[in-house]
KEZAPA-964299 format. One record per residue (C-alpha): residue number from 1; z, y, x; residue in three letters. Coordinates in Angstrom, 2 decimals. Example, Ala and Ser with C-alpha at 12.3 -4.5 7.8 and 13.67 -1.06 7.14 Angstrom:
2
num 1	up 7.80	north -4.50	east 12.30	residu ALA
num 2	up 7.14	north -1.06	east 13.67	residu SER
This chain:
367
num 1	up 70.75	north -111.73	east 183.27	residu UNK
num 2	up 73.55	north -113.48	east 183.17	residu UNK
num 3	up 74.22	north -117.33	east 182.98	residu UNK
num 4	up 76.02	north -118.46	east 179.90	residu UNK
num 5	up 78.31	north -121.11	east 180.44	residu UNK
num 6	up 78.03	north -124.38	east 180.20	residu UNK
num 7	up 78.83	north -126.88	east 177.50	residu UNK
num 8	up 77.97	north -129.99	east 179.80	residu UNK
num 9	up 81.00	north -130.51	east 182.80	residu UNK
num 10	up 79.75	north -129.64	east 186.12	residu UNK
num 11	up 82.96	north -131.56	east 187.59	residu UNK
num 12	up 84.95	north -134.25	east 186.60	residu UNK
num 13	up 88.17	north -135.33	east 187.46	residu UNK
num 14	up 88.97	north -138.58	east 186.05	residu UNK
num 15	up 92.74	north -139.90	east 186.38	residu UNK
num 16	up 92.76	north -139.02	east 189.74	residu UNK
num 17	up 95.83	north -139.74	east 192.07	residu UNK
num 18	up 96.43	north -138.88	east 195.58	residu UNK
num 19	up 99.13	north -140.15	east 197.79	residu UNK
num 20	up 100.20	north -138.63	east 201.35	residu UNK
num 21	up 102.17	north -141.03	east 203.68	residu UNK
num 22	up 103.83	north -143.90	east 203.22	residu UNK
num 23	up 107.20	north -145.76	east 202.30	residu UNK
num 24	up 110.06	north -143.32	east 202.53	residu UNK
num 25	up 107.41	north -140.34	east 203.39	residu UNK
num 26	up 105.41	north -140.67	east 200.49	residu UNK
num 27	up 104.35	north -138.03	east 198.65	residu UNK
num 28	up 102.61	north -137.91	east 195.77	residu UNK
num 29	up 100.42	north -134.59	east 195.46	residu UNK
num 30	up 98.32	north -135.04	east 192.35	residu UNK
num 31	up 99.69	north -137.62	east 189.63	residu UNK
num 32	up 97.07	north -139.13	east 187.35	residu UNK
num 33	up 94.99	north -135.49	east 186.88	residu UNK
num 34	up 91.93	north -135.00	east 184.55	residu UNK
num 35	up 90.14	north -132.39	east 183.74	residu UNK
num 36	up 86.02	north -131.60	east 183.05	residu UNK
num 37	up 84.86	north -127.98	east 184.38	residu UNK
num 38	up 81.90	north -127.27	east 182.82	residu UNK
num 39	up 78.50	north -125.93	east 184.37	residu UNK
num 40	up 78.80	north -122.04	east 185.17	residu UNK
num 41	up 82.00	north -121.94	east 184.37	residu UNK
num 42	up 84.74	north -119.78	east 186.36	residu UNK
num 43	up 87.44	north -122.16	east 186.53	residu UNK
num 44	up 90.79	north -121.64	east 187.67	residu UNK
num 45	up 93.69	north -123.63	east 189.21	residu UNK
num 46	up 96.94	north -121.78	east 188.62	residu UNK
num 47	up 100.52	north -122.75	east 190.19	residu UNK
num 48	up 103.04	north -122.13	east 192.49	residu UNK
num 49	up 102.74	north -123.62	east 196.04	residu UNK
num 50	up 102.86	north -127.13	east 196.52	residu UNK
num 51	up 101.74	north -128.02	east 192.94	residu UNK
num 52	up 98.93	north -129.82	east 193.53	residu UNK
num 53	up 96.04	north -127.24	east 193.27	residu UNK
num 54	up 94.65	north -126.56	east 196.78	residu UNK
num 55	up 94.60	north -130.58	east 197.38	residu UNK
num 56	up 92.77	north -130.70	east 194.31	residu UNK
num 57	up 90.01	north -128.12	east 195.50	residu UNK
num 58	up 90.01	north -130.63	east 198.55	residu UNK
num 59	up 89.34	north -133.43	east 196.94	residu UNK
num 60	up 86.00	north -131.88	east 195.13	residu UNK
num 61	up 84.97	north -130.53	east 198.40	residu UNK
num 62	up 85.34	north -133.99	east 199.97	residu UNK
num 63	up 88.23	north -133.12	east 202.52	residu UNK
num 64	up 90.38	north -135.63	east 200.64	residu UNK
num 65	up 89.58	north -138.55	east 198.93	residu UNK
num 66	up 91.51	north -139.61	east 195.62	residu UNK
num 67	up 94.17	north -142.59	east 195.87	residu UNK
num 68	up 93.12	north -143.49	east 192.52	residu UNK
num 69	up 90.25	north -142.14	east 190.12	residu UNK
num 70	up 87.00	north -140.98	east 190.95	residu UNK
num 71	up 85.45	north -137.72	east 190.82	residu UNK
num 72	up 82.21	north -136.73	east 189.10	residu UNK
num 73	up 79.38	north -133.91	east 189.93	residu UNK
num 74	up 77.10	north -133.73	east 187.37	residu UNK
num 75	up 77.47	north -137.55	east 185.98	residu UNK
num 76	up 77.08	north -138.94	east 189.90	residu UNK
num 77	up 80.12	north -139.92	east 191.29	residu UNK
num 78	up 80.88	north -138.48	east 194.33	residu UNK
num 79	up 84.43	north -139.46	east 195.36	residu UNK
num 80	up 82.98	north -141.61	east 198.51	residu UNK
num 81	up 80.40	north -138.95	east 199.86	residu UNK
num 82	up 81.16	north -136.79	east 203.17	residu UNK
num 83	up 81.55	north -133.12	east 202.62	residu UNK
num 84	up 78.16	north -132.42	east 204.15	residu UNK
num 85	up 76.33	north -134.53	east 201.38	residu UNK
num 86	up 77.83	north -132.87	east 198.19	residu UNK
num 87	up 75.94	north -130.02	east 196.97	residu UNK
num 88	up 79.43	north -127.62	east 196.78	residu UNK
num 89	up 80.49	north -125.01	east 199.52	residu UNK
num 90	up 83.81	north -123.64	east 200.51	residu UNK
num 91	up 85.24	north -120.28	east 200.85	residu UNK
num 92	up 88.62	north -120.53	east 202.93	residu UNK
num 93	up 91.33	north -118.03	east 202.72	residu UNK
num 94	up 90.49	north -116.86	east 206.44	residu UNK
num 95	up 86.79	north -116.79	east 206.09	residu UNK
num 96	up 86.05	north -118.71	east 209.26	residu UNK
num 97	up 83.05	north -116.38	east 209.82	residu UNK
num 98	up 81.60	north -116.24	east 213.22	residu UNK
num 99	up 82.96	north -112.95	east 215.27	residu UNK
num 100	up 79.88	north -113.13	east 217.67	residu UNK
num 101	up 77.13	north -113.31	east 215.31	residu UNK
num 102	up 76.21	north -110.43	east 212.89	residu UNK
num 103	up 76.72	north -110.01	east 209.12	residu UNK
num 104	up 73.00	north -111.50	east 208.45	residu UNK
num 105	up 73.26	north -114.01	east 210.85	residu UNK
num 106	up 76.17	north -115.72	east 209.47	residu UNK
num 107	up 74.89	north -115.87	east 206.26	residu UNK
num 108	up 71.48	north -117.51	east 207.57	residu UNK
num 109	up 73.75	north -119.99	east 209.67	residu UNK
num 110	up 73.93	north -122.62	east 206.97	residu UNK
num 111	up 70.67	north -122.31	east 206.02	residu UNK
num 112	up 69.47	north -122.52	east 209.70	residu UNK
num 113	up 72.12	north -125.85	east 209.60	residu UNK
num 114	up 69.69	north -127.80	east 206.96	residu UNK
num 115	up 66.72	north -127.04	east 208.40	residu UNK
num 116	up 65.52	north -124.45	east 205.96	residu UNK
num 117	up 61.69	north -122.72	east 207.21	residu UNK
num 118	up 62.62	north -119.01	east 208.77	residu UNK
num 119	up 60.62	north -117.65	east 205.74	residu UNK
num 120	up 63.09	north -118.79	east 203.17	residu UNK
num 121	up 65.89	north -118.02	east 205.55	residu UNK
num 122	up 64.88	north -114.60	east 205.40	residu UNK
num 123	up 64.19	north -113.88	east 201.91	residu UNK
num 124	up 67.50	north -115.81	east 201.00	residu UNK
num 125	up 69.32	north -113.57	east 203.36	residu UNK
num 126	up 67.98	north -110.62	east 202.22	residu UNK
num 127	up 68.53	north -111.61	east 198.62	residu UNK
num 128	up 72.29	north -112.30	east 199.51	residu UNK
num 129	up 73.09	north -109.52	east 201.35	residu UNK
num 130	up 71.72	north -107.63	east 198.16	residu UNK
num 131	up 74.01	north -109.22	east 196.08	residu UNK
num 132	up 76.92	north -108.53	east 197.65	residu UNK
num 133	up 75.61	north -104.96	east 198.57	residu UNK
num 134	up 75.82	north -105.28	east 202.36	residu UNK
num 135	up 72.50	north -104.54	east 203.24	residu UNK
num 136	up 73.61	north -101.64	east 205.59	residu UNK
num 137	up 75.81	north -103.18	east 207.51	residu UNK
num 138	up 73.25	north -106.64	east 207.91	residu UNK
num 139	up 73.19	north -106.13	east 212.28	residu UNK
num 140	up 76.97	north -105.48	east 212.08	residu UNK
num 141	up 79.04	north -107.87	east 214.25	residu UNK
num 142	up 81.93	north -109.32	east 211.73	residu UNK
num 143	up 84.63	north -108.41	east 213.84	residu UNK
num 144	up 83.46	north -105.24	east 213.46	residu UNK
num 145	up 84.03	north -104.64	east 209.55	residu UNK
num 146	up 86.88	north -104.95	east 206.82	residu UNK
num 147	up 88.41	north -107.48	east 205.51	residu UNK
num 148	up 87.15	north -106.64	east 202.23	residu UNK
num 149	up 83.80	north -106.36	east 203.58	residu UNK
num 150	up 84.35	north -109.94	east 205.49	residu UNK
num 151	up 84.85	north -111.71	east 202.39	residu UNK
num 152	up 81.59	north -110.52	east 200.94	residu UNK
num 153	up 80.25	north -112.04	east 203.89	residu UNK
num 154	up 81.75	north -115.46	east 203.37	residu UNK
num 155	up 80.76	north -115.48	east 199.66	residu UNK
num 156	up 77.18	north -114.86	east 200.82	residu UNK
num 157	up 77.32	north -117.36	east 203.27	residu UNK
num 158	up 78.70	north -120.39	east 200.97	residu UNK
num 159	up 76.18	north -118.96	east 197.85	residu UNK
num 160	up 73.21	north -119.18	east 199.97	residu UNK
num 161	up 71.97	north -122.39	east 199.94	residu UNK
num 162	up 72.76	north -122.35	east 196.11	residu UNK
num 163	up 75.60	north -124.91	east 195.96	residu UNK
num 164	up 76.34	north -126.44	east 192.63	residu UNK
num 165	up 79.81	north -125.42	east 193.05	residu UNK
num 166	up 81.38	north -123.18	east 194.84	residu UNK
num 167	up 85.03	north -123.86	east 195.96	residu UNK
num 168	up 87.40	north -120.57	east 196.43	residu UNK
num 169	up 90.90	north -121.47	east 198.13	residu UNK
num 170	up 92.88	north -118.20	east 197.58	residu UNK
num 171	up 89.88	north -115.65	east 199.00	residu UNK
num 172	up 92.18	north -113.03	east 197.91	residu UNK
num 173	up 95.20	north -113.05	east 199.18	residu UNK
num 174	up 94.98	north -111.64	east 202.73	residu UNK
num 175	up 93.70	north -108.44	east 201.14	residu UNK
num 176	up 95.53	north -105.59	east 199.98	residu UNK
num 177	up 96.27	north -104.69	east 196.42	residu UNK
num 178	up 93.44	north -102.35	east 195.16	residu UNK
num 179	up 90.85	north -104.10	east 197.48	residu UNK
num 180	up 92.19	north -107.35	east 195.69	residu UNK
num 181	up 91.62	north -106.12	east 192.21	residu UNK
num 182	up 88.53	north -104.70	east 193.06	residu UNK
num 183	up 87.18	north -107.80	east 194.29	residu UNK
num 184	up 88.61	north -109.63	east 191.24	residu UNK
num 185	up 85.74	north -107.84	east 189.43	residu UNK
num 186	up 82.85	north -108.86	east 192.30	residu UNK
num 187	up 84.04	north -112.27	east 192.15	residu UNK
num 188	up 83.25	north -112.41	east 188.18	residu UNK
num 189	up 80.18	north -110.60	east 188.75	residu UNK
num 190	up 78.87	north -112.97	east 190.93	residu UNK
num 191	up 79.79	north -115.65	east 189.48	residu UNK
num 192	up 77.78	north -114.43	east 186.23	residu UNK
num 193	up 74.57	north -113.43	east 188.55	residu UNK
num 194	up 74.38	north -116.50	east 190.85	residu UNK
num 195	up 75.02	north -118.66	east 187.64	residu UNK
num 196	up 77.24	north -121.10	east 189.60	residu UNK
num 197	up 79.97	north -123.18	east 189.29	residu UNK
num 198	up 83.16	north -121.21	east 190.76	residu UNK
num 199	up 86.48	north -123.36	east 190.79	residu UNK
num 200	up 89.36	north -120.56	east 192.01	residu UNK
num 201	up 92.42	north -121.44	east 193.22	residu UNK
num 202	up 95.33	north -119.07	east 193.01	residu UNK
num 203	up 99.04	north -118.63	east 192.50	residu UNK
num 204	up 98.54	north -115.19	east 191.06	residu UNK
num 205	up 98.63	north -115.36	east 187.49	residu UNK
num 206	up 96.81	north -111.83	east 187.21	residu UNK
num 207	up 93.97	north -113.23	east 189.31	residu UNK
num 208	up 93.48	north -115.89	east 186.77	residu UNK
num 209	up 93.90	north -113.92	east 183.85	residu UNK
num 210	up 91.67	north -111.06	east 184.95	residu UNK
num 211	up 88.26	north -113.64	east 186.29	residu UNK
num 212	up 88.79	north -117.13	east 184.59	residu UNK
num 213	up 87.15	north -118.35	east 181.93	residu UNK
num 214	up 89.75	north -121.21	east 182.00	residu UNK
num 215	up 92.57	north -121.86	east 183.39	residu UNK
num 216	up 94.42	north -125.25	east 184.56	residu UNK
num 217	up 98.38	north -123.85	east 184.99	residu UNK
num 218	up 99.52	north -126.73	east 187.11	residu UNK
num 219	up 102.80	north -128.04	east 188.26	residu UNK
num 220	up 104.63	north -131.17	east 189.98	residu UNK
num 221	up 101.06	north -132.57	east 190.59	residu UNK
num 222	up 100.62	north -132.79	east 187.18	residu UNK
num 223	up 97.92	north -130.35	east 184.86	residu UNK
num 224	up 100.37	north -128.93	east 182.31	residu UNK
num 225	up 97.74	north -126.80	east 179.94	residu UNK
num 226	up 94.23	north -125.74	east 179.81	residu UNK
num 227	up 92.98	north -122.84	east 177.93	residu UNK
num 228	up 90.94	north -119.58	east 178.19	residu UNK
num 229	up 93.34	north -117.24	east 179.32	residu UNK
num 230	up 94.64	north -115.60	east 176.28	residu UNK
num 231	up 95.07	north -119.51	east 175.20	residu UNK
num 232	up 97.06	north -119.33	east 177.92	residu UNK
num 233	up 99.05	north -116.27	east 177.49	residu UNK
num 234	up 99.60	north -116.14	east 173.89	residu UNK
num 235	up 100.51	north -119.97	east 172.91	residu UNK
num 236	up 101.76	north -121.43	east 175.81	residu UNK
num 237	up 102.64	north -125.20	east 175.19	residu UNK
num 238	up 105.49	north -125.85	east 177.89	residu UNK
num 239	up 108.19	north -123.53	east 179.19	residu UNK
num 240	up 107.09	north -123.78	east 182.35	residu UNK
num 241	up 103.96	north -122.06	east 181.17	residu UNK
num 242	up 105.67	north -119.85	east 179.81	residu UNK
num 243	up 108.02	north -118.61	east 182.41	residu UNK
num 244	up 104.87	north -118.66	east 184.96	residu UNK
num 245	up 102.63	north -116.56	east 182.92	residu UNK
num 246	up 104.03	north -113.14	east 182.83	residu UNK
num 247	up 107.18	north -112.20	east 181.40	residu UNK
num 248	up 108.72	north -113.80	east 178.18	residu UNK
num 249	up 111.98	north -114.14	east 176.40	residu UNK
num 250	up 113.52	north -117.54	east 175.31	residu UNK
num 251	up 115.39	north -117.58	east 172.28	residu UNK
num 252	up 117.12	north -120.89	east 170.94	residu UNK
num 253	up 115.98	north -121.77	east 167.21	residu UNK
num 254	up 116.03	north -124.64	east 164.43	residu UNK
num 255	up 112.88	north -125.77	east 162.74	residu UNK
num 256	up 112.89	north -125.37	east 159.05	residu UNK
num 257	up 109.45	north -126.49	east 158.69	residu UNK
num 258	up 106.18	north -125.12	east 157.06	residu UNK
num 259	up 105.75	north -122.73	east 154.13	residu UNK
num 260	up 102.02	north -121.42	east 153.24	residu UNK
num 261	up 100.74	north -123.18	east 156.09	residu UNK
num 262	up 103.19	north -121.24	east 158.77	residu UNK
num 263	up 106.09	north -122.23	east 160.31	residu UNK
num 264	up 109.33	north -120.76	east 159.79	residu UNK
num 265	up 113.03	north -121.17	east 162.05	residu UNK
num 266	up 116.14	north -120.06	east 162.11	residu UNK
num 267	up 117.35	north -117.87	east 164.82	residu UNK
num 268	up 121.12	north -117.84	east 166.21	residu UNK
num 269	up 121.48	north -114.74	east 164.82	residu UNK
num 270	up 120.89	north -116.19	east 160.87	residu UNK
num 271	up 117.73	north -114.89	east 160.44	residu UNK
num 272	up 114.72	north -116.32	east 159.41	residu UNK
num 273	up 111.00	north -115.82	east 161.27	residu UNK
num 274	up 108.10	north -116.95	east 161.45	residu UNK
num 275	up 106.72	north -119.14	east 164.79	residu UNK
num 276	up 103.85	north -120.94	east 165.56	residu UNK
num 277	up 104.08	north -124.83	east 166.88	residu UNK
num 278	up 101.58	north -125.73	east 169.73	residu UNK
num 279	up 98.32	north -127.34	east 168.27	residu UNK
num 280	up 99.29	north -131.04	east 167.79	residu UNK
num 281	up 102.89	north -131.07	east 167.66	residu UNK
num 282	up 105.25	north -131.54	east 164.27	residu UNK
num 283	up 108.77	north -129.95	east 165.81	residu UNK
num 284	up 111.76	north -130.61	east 164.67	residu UNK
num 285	up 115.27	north -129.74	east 164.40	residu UNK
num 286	up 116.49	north -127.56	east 167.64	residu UNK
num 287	up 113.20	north -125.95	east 169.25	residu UNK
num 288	up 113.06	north -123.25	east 171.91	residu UNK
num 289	up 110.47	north -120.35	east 170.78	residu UNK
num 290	up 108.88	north -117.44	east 173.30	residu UNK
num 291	up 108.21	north -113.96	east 172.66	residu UNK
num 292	up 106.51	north -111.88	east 175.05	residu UNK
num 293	up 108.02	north -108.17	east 175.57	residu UNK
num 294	up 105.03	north -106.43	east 174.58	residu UNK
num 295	up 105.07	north -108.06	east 170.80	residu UNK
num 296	up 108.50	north -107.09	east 170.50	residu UNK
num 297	up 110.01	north -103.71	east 169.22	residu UNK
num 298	up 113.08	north -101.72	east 169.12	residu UNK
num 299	up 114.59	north -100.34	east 166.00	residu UNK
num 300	up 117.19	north -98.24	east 165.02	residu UNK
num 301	up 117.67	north -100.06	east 161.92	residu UNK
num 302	up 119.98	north -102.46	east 163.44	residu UNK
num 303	up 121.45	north -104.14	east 160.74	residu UNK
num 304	up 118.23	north -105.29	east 158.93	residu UNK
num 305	up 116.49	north -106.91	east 162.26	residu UNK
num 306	up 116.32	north -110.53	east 163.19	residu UNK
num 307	up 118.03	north -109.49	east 166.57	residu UNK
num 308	up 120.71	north -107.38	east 167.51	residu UNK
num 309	up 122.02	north -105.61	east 170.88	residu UNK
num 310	up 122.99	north -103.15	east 173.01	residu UNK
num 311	up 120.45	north -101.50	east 175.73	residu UNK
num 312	up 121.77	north -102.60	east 179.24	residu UNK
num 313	up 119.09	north -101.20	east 181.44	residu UNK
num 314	up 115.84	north -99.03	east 181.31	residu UNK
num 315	up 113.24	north -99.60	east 183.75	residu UNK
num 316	up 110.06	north -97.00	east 183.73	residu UNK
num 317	up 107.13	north -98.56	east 185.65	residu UNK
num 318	up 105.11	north -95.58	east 184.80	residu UNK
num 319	up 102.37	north -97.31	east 182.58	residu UNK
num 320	up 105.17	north -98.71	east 180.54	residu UNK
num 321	up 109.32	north -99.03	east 180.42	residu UNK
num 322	up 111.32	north -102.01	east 179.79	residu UNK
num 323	up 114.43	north -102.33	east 177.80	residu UNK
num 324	up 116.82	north -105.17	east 179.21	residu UNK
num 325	up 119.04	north -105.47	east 175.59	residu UNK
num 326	up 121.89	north -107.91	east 175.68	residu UNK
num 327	up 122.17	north -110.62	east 172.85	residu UNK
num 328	up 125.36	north -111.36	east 171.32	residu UNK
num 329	up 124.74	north -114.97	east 172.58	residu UNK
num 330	up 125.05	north -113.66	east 176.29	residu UNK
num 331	up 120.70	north -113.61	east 177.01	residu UNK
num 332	up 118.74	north -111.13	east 177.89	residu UNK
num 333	up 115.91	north -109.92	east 175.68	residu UNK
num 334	up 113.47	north -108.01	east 177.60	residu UNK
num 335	up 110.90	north -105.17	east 175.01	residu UNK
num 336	up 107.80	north -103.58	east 176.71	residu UNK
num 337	up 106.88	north -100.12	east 175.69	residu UNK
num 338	up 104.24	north -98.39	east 176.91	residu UNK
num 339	up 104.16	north -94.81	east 177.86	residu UNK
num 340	up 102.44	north -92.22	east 176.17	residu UNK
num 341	up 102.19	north -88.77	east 177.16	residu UNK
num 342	up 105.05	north -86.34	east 175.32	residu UNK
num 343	up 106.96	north -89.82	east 173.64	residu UNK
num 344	up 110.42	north -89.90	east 174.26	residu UNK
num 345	up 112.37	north -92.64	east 176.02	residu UNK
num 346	up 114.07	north -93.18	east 172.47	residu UNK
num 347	up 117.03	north -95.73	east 173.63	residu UNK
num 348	up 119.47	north -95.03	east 176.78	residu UNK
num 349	up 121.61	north -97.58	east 178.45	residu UNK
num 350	up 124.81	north -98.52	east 175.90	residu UNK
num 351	up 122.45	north -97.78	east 172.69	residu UNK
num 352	up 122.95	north -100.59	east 170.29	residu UNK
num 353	up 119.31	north -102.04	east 169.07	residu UNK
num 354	up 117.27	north -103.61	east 166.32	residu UNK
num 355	up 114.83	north -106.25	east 168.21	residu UNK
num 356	up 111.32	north -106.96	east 165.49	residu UNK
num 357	up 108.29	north -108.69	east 166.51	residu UNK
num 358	up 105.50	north -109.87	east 164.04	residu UNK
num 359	up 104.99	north -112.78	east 162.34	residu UNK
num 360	up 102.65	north -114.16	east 165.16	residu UNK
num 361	up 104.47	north -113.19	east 168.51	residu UNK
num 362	up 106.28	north -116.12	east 168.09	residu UNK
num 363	up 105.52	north -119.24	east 169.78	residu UNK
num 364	up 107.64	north -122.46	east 169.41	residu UNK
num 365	up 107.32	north -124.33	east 172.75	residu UNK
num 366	up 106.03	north -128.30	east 172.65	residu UNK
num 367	up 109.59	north -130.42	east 173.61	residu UNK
């Protein structure tokens, strides 16, 4: 059955710096971070490269240890401890399996490490290899299997002695596509069966959307927003957020302020729509809104929609086709269609175009 999560934090991260170098090589990797990842919870630390993430995930493993702050595993502070003495295990983005020993006995190596009786060792292993459905391949050196198969083996290996947390720097990314996104579902399935902490570390936003249950979108060392992902995806509170998750149009607006409890602006174009301010924040006067492409439609009724343009490009990615229409203003507003068998394409490159979206696709971004 699985685990539910948590409402107690497994982790915390309180106000936690960390500096690299000194005087004119000083860098500062994470600036004043906090967050609380709660027990059997997948959590997941989003951003580009060199935002702060991965020397996060070092820092809970005990690699690192903070400048400033402390960090907190179950209400013990563990900011001073070794790696070896904090219940949490590591799953590197190159494995670092053993090529000369065999699928079962690299998972029974840790194990073996504490000092665990041969009895347990072997039921363990056997329970592991179950759970990641290698059972047949158990005698099989791992430089003799995929690399698809070789990361089930490293997930076995870190789960088995039953870590609190379990640390995941990028497991993914040396794999190819539909390997990847079938192991996006293992990973969640594990993660539900084991009932354990799994703190993910990606900068694929599509890994995080499709396994978290939240996710931390970092930049500049900083954490910018936290939310489950469609938190995330549908009411981003910063631009950057915006322009990392997924595509999204920006479209320049004044605040007129709140009528029946929702928030109204004024586009460039002189009409009036609805938009929704991040929780918290009273905008006012110039604010920048998002839409994203798939809450946005074209109409042929051009004269009565809040937007107005003329088709510049039509992109067919199969599953869907996008419609690049240029604004009067000189941007580019970017509407997802999806395909449907026997619908036709509808507008051609040099079609003027309506541009609607509902009252809810759009979101007015915190200043």
């Amino acid at each position: 059955m699985d685990a539910p999560v948590g409402t107690s934090p497994a982790i915390e991260v309180e106000r936690v710096s960390k500096i690299f170098g000194s005087g004119e090589d000083e860098v500062l990797a994470l600036d004043d971070v906090s967050v609380a990842i709660r027990k059997n919870e997948f959590f997941t630390l989003l951003g580009p490269s060199g935002c702060g993430k991965t020397t996060l995930l070092r820092l809970i493993a005990g690699f690192e240890h903070p400048t400033r702050g402390r960090i907190l595993l179950e209400g013990s502070d563990i900011s001073p401890l070794p790696p070896y003495r904090r219940p949490v295990n590591t799953v590197f983005q190159n494995y670092a399996l053993f090529p000369h020993l065999t699928v079962a006995g690299n998972i029974a190596f840790g194990l073996e490490m504490l000092g665990r009786p041969r009895p347990e060792i072997d039921q363990t292993v056997q329970t592991m290899l179950a759970l990641v459905k290698m059972r047949e391949l158990k005698n099989r050196r791992t430089s003799q299997i995929s690399g698809g198969q070789q990361q089930r083996v490293a997930l076995a290996r870190a789960l088995a002695p039953r870590p609190k947390v379990l640390l995941l720097d990028e497991p993914l990314s040396a794999l190819d596509l539909k390997l990847r996104k079938e192991m996006q579902i293992e990973l969640k399935r594990l993660q539900h069966e084991t009932g354990i902490t799994f703190v993910f570390v990606t900068h694929d936003q599509e890994e995080a959307l499709t396994m978290s249950d939240r996710i931390a979108v970092m930049s500049g060392g900083r954490i910018l927003q936290i939310g489950s992902p469609r938190d995330i995806y549908d009411h981003p509170a910063e631009r950057f957020v915006a322009n990392f998750i997924g595509d999204t149009n920006f479209l320049e607006a004044e605040w007129l302020g709140t009528s029946n409890g929702t928030g109204t602006v004024r586009l460039s174009s002189g009409a009036v729509v609805a938009a929704s301010p991040p929780a918290g924040s009273t905008p006012s006067g110039k604010v920048t809104i998002v839409v994203r492409p798939e809450h946005a439609e074209l109409t042929p009724d051009v004269a009565s929609a809040p937007l107005r343009g003329i088709v510049e490009n039509v992109v067919y990615f199969g599953t869907d086709t996008h419609y690049h229409v240029a604004l009067p203003e000189g941007r580019e507003f970017i509407v997802r269609r999806q395909n449907r068998r026997g619908s036709a394409a509808g507008f051609g490159p040099g079609t003027p175009a309506g541009i609607v979206f509902a009252d809810a696709a759009a979101q007015i971004l915190r200043d």
